[in-house]
C-alpha positions in Angstrom: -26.2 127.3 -13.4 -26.6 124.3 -11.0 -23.6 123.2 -9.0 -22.2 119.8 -9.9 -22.4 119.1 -6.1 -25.9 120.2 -5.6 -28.1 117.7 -3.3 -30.0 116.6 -6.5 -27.1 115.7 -8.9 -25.8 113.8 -5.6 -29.0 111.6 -5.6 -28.8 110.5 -9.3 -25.0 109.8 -8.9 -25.7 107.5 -5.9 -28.7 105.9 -7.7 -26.9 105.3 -10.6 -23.4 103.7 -8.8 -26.6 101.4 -6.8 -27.9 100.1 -10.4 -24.3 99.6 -11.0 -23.7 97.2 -8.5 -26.5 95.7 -8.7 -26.2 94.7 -12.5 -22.8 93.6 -11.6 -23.7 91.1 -8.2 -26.5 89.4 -10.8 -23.7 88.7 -13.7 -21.8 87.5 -10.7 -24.1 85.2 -9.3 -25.4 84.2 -13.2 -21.8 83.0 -13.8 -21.7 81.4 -10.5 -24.9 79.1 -11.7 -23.0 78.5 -15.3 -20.1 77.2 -12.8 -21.7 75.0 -11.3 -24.0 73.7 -13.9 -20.9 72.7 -16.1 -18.4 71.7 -13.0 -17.1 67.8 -12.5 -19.0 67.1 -9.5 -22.5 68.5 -11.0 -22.3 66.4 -14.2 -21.2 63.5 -11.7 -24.3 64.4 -9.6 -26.5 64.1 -12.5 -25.1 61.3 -14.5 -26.1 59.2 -11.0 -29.3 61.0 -10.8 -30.0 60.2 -14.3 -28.9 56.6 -14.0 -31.2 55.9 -10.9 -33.9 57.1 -12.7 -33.1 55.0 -16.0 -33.2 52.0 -13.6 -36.2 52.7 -11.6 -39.6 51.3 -12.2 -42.1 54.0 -10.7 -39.7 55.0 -8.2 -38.0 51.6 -7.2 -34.9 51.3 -8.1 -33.8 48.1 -10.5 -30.3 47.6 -10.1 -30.0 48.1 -6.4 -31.2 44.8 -4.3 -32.1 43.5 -0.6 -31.1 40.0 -0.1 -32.5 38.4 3.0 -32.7 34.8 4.8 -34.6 32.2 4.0 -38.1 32.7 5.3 -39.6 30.2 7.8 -42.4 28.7 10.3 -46.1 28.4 9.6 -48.1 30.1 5.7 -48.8 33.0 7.6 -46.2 33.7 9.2 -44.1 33.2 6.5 -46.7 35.5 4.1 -45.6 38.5 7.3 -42.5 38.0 7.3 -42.3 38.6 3.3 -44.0 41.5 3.4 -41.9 42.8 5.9 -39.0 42.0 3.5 -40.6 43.9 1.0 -41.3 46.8 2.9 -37.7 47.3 4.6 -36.3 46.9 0.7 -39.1 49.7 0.0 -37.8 51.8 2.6 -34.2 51.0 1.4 -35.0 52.2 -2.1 -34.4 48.4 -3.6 -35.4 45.4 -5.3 -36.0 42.3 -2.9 -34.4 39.3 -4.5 -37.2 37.0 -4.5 -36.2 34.8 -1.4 -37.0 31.1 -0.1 -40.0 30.1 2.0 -39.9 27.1 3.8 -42.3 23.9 2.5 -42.0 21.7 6.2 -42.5 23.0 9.4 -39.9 22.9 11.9 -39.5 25.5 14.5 -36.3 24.6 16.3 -34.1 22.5 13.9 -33.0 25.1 11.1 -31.6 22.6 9.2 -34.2 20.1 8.2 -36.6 23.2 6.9 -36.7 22.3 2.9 -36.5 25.5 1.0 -39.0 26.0 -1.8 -39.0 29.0 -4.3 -41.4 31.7 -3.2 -42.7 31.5 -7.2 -44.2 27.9 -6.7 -46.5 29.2 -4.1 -47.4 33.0 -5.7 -47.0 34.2 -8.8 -44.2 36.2 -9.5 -45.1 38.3 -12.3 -48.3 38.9 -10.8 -47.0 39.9 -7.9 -44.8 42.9 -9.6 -47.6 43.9 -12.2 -50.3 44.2 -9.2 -47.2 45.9 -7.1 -46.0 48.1 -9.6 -44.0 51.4 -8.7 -44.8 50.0 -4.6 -42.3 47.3 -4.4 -40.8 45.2 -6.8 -39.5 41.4 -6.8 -35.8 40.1 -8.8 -34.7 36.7 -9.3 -30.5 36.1 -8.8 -30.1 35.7 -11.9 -30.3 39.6 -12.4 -27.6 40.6 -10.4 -24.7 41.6 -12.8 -22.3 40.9 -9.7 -22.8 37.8 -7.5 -19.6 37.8 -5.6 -19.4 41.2 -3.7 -22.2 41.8 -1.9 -22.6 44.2 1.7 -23.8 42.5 4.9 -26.0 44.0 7.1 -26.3 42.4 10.2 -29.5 43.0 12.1 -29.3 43.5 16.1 -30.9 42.1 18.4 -31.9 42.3 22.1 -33.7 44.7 24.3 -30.9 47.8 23.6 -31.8 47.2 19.6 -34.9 49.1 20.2 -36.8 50.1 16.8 -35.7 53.4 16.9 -32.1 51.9 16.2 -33.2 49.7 13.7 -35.1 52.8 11.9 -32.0 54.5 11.6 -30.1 51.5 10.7 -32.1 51.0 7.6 -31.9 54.5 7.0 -28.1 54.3 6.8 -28.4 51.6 4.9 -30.8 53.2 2.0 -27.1 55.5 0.4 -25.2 51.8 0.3 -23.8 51.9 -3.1 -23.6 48.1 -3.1 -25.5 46.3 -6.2 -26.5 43.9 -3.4 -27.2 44.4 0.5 -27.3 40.9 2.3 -29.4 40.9 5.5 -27.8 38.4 8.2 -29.1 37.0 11.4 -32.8 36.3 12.4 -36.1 35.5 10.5 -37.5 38.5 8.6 -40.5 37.6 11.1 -38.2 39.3 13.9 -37.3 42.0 12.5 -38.7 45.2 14.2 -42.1 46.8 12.3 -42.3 50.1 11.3 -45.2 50.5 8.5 -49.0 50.6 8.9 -51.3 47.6 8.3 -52.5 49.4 5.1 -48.9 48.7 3.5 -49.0 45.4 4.6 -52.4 45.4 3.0 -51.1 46.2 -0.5 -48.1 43.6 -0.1 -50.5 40.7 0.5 -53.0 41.6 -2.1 -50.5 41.4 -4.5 -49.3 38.0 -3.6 -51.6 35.5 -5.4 -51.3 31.9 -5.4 -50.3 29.9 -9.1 -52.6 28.1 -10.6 -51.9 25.1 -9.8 -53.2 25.8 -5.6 -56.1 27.8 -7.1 -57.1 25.0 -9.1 -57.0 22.6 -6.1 -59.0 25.3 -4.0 -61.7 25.1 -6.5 -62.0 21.3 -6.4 -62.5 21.6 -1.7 -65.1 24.6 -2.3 -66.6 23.0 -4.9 -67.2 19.8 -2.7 -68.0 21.5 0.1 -70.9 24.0 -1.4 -72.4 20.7 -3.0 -73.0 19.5 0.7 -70.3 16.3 0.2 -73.6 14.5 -1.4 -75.5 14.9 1.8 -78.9 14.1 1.0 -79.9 16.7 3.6 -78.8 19.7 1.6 -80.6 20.7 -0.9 -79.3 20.1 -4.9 -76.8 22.9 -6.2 -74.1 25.0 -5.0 -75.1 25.9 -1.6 -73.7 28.4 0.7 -71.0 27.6 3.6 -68.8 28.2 6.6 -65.5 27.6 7.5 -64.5 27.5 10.9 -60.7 27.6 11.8 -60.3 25.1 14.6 -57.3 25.6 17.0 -57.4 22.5 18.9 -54.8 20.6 18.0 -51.7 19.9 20.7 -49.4 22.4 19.3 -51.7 25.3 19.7 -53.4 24.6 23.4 -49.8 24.0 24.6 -48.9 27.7 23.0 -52.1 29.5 24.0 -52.2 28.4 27.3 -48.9 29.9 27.9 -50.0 32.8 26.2 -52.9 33.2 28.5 -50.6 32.8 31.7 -48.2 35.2 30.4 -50.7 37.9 29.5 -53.1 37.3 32.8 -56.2 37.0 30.0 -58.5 34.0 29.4 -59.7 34.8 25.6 -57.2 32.9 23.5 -57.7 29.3 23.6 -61.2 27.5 23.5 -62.9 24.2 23.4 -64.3 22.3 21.2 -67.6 22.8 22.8 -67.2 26.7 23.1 -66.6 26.8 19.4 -69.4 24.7 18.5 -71.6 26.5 21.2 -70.4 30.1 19.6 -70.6 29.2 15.9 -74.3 27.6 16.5 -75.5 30.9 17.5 -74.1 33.1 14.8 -77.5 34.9 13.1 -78.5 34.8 9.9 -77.9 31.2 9.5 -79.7 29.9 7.1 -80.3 25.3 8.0 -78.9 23.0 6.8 -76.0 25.3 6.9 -72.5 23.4 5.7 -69.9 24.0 8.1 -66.3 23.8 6.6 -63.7 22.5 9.5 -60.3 24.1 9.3 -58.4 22.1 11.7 -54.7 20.1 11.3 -56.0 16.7 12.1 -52.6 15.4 12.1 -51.7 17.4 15.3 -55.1 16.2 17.2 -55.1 14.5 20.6 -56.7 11.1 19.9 -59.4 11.4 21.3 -60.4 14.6 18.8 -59.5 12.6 15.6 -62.2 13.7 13.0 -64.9 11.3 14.5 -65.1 14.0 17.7 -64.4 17.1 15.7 -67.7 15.9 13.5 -69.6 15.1 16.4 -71.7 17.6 18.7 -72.7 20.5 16.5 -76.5 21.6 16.8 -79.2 20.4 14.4 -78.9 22.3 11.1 -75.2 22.7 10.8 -73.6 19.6 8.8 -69.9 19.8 9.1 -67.4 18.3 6.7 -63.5 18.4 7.1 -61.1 17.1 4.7 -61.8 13.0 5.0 -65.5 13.4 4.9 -65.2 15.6 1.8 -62.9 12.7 0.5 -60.2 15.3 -0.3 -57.6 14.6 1.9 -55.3 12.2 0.0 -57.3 13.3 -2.9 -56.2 16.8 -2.8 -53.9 17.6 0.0 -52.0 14.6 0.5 -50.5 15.4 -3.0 -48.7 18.4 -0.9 -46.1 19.7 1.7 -47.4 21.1 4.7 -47.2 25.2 3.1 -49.0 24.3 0.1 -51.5 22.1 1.8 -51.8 25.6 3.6 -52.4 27.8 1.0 -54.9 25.4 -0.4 -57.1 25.8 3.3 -56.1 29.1 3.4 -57.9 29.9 -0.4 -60.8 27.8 0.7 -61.4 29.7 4.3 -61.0 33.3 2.0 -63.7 32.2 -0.1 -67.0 31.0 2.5 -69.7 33.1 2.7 -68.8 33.2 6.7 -65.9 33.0 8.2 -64.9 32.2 12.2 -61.7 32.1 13.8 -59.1 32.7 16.4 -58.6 36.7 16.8 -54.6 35.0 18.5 -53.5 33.0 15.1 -52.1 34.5 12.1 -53.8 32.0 9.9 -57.7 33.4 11.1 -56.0 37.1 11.0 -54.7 37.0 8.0 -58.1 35.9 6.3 -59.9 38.6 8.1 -57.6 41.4 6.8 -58.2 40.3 3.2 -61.8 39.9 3.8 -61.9 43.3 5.4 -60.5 44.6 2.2 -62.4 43.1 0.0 -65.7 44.6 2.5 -64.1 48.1 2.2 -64.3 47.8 -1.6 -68.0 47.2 -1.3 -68.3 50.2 0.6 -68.8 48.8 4.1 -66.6 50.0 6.8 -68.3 48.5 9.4 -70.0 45.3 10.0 -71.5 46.1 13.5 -75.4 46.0 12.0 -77.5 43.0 12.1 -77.8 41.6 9.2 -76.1 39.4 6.0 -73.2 41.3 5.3 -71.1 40.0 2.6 -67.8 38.8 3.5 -68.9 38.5 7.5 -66.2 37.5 9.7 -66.3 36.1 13.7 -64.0 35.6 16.5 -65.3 32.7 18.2 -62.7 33.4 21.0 -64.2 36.4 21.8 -67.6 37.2 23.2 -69.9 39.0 21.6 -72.8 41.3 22.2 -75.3 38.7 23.4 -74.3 35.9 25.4 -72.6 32.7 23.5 -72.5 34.7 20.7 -69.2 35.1 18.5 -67.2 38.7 17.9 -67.6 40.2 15.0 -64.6 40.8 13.2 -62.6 43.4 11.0 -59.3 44.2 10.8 -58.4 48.0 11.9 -56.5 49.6 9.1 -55.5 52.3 10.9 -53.4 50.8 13.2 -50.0 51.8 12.9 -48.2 48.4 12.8 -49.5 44.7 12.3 -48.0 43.9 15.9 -52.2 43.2 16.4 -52.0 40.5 13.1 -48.7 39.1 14.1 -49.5 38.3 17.8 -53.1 38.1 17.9 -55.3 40.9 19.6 -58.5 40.5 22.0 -59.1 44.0 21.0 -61.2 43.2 18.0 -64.1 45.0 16.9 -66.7 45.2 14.3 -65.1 48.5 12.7 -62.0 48.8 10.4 -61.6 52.2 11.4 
């Protein structure tokens, strides 16, 4: 008979006290999960959870929002500094209440800027359908609480360094506040931390109402009819718009610019541009050129007369009085719509040459680069007609008194090179 203490009744007995206490750690641990599946803070966990998600729209959250200040200075800079709004309510998990641009220009006095409502200049329901689930615009009227509101005041200085802005905004994302109001400086100021490709998708989004589209149409259509210049041919003709920086304003600025940074590629005559922009290839004569220029701010002696004056045999140029659109079309106007109107007709020409230092030119560039990379072209270093062909006329180019070609880098890991201008410009968008 086998002894109850023999070594193999020992072996089952400890097997079987093992399974034991095994079973009874896994009821343990399933009553554990039960717990905590049916506890206070858990259901108060998921109620939020589930509310979030009830008032999201593809991951942005509806009933959260980012105020900020009203948005000033030049289009373009204005058009950054918006996107930068949208971006830091992105990163904040919010809704940017649709803010103010500015419709006059005044740098220094704050207080004559008249505000104008960022949905008489872009479309607002455009802009959330085409940015849908990326950001996402509100008007006031949607928040449910208009008198308690969280300020955020942004630093400044050289100790506010971006890292401590980062984190800042980081902070700010868990602010249970229906409404987070950004004090201080310009959205324009703030420090950048997203790519040029998320910039990229804020702009496309933004597209002009009718209303500036409509007046667009009228200036191209004027121009690519030659202005009834019996030496261009009958029909819609091709055309080129040049982006003049001449005026005062700017060859005060870039000549500062260019003593600051030790470089001589930012500002440029009248007769470099004309020089550059006559020896672009491919140009097909008579070629219309389109001038882009703020007569308003020109040294007398560059009125339009002189601006018109000089260009080699083959290129007619028009700007706005010679087209007879001036009082027609843009006198009608403020200064920022007058600008989104020049800024629609520069997107449209077949050829496009500006400043590689002003937002305006960059800006146009980075839209026409993306609408390039949609053909399929990632380069336009080749000879040849590209579509959509863009120069830097303050920038050399291969062969001598030729312009830079031109395309934005979307790999770059800020717009620092779109906000402040760049010499290092290429051919590439890569």
């Amino acid at each position: 008979m086998t002894s109850p203490f023999s070594s193999k009744n020992l072996r089952l007995f400890s097997k079987s006290i093992t399974c034991k206490c095994l079973v009874l750690v896994g009821i343990a641990l399933f009553y554990k999960a039960l717990f905590l599946t049916y506890s206070p803070s858990s259901f108060l966990f998921r109620a939020r959870y589930m509310s979030d998600s009830s008032s999201s729209t593809a991951g942005v959250r509806t009933h959260k929002f980012l105020e900020v200040p009203q948005i000033v200075w030049g289009l373009n800079n204005q058009k950054i500094a918006f996107a930068r709004a949208c971006l830091t309510a992105r990163t904040m998990n919010r809704t940017l209440l649709m803010p103010s641009l500015s419709a006059s220009l005044f740098y220094k006095e704050v207080d004559k800027l008249r505000p104008i409502p960022f949905d008489k200049v872009f479309q607002f329901q455009r802009f959330n359908s085409l940015c849908k689930g990326f950001v996402r615009l509100a008007r006031f009227s949607d928040v449910r609480n208009t008198t308690h509101s969280f300020d955020l005041e942004k630093g400044s200085g050289r100790r506010w360094t971006v890292e401590r802005d980062l984190q800042q905004l980081k902070q700010s994302a868990t602010n249970e506040f229906e409404v987070v109001r950004v004090v201080g400086k310009n959205p324009f100021l703030w420090h950048d931390h997203w790519p040029v490709k998320d910039y990229a998708k804020v702009f496309e989004c933004m597209v002009v109402v009718d209303e500036i589209s409509r007046e667009a149409d009228k200036v191209v259509t004027r121009i690519r009819q030659g202005g009834g210049d019996n030496r261009i041919r009958t029909g819609l003709v091709p055309f080129v718009a040049v982006h003049m920086r001449i005026e005062i304003d700017w060859m005060i600025h870039c000549k500062k610019l260019e003593q600051r940074l030790k470089v001589s590629e930012i500002c440029s005559s009248k007769r470099e541009i004309m020089e550059r922009v006559g020896n672009i290839s491919g140009l097909k004569t008579p070629t219309v050129l389109y001038l882009a220029v703020a007569d308003s701010l020109l040294d007398e002696k560059d009125k339009e007369s002189s601006v018109l004056t000089g260009w080699r045999d083959g290129l007619v140029p028009y700007e706005k009085k010679k087209l007879g659109v001036k009082e027609e079309v843009y006198g009608k106007y403020s200064y920022l719509i007058q600008s989104a109107i020049d800024y629609e007709v520069c997107l449209r020409a077949d050829v496009f040459v500006g400043n590689s230092f002003s937002t305006f030119s960059s800006l146009i560039v980075l839209e026409r680069t993306q609408k390039m990379r949609r053909l399929g072209f990632v380069s336009s270093c080749e000879d040849g007609e590209n579509e959509w062909r863009s120069y830097a006329y303050n920038l050399a180019g291969g062969s001598k008194g030729v312009p830079r070609r031109w395309m934005t880098n979307m790999t770059h890991s800020s717009l620092e090179a779109i906000s402040y201008g760049s010499s290092s410009v290429s051919c590439s968008s890569e």
